[in-house]
Phi, psi and omega in degrees: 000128178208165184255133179278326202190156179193091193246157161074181197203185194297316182249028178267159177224117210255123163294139151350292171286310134013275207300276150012262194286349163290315175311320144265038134282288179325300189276001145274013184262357173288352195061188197299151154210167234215325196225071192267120179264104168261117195251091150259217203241171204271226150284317212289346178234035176320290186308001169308327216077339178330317159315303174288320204270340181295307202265351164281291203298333152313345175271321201260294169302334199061212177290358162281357175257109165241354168194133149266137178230109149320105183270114208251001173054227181287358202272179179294161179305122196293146202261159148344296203280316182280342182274307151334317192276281186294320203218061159045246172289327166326082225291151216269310193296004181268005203277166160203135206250156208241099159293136190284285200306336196263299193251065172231160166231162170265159172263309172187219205174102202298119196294163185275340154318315184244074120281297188320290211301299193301338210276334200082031212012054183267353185217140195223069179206181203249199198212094182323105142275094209259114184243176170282190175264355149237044140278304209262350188234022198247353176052038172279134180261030157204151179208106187263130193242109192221121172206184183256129171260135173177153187315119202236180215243317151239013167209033157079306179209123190264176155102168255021246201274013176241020129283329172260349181267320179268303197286347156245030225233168172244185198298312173280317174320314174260345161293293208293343186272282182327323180281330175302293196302326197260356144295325156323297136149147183263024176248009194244336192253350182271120174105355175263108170314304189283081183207169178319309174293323189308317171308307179290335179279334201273349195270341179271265229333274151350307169282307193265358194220007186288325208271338185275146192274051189279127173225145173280154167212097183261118177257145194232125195226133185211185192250149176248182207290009173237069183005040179275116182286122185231159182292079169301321163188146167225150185221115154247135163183172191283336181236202195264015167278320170320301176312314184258013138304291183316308212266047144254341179264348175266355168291297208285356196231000154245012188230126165259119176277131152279154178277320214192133163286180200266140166313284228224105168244172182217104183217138199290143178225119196292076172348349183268335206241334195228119184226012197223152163267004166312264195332305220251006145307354181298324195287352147267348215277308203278338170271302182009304203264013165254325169342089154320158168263131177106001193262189210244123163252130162239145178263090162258113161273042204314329210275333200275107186242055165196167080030241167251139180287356178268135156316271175354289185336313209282313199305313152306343184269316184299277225305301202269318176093163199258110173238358174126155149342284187312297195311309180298324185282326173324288158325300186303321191279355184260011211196104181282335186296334188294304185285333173289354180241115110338324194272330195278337187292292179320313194297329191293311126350279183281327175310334200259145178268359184045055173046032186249336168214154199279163177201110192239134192261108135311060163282138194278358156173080140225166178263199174276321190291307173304323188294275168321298183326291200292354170097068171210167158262138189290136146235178180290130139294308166314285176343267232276288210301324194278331188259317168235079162292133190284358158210053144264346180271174169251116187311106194097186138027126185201151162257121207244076200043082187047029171253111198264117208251139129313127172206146196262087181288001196154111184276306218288333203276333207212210205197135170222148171196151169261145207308338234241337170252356126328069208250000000 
């Protein structure tokens, strides 16, 4: 077990060429390999860099880079044009689109003894280490695992070994980890390397993923002061010093402790990248623990027309609506279509301010009826965008006709809380 490479710090900003040669450093210290798999993340994490680092290892193997599988959990399938968009030159027939519900098998299975345990005992069922089938049946001797590491919503710090277990994973695996994380509660769990879920994935891994030739390529990414999104670090290896390097440098390069909460946040949702409240709930997810209680979030969303990116999902999200924890655990135990998707329960969950600040969605093609149906308040896009343009504002602090405004550029990059929710 080994770390390949461990480049960059808080204030490096890793170049291109950069990126390239450490990344064929790294894998020439793996030797030939002959038969290559790359799973990285979808459009929806364009800012990892992954799409480029996807397109040096296609540059370094050649025709031995024999399949990509975008690893997408529920989201939809990355299109000709968004494949094209991330990750270039790479030819469109290696591509493979990863049905969650159809092409996984299990590997094994974690016991409802150590569910309990991780759960505090609020869960009581065991736990699918579920992949697609060609991770596990394709006989490849590299499995390139390539992602972003930064403060996530169910599993504290994404990206390692729950890119191939959740991001290839199948309907039970990722509803019950998604359900774990939002009975715990995700404010005990964002910004944390070390947590339950985290536990149940290193615990499959472990049992169940030791025989695949998988090496990580992790990237850690923020904006530097003349707000430009940049390369912070990249880390490859085969084990959890990789994992645990990166999130230690994605604590310190992605996370804002505040003095005080915040009133009034305002955050941008990029139309290319968000097109669901699946998605684009990051922007409560990633503020929550900055959130004055009584204070204002607003979402301008242009992009956005759904729900959920799963059909199922969407439907379900339209039905039960975002109402708080309590409500949500009700609903689960009254209502079976609810209890078979965990995940959506979970989302639902995480979606929700638990009536503590107001979250008004300004989407660009839904309506005030989809909206308000779903437990949020509407605003006018036009309205709300003429009044806090996103790019006329400056990332943080801004005066807004004598008004002191927060403003977000892209919820995906970072984890905000003031000191006071925050231990």
């Amino acid at each position: 077990m080994s770390l390949f490479s461990a480049q960059g710090g808080p204030d490096s900003e890793l170049s291109s060429a950069e990126l390239r040669k450490f990344l064929f450093e790294a894998l020439q210290k793996l030797g030939e390999r002959r038969k290559v798999l790359a799973v990285p993340p979808d459009m929806t994490r364009m800012a990892s860099r992954a799409g480029e680092l996807t397109r040096y290892a296609y540059q370094y193997y050649g025709e031995n880079l024999r399949a990509v599988l975008p690893a997408l959990g529920t989201h939809k399938a990355t299109s000709p044009a968004q494949i094209s968009a991330m990750f270039g030159d790479v030819p469109l027939e290696l591509f493979h689109a990863h049905r969650w519900r159809e092409d996984v098998e299990t590997l094994g299975t974690v016991p409802r003894e150590f569910i309990q345990e991780q759960s505090e005992h609020k869960l009581d069922f065991a736990w699918p280490a579920q992949v697609n089938r060609l991770v596990s049946r394709g006989d490849f001797d590299l499995i390139l695992s390539i992602g972003q590491v930064v403060p996530h919503e169910v599993i504290g710090m994404a990206n390692y070994n729950k890119n191939i277990l959740v991001g290839t994973g199948g309907p039970d695996g990722i509803n019950r980890s998604h359900y774990l994380g939002a009975v715990y509660g995700m404010e005990r769990i964002m910004g944390r390397a070390d947590n339950p879920v985290r536990r149940v994935l290193n615990y499959a891994a472990k049992q169940f993923l030791n025989h695949l030739p998988i090496v990580y390529v992790l990237t850690v990414v923020g904006r530097n002061t003349s707000g430009e999104v940049v390369v912070r670090g990249l880390f490859v290896g085969d084990d959890a010093e990789c994992f645990e390097r990166a999130s230690e440098l994605s604590f310190r390069v992605n996370f804002s402790l505040l003095p005080e909460p915040l009133q009034k946040v305002v955050v941008y949702l990029d139309p290319q990248e968000f097109h669901s409240t699946w998605l684009g709930n990051k922007a409560i997810y990633r503020t929550r623990m900055a959130m004055a209680t009584g204070g204002d979030l607003i979402v301008l969303a242009p992009g956005v027309r759904e729900f959920g990116e799963d059909p199922q999902i969407d439907q379900l999200i339209r039905k039960y609506g975002y109402h708080g924890t309590p409500a949500t655990l009700k609903m689960v135990d009254k209502n079976a279509d609810l209890a078979a998707n965990l995940s959506a329960a979970a989302h639902l969950i995480h979606g929700s301010s638990e009536d503590r600040f107001r979250i008004t969605w300004c989407p660009g093609h839904l309506t005030r009826e989809e909206i308000c149906g779903a437990g949020f308040a509407y605003g006018d896009l036009a309205e709300m965008t003429r009044l806090y343009h996103p790019h006329k504002l400056r990332q943080g602090w801004n005066d807004v006709a004598g008004e002191q405004v927060y403003f977000i550029e892209n919820p995906g990059l970072g984890l905000w809380a003031s000191q006071d929710r925050f231990q």
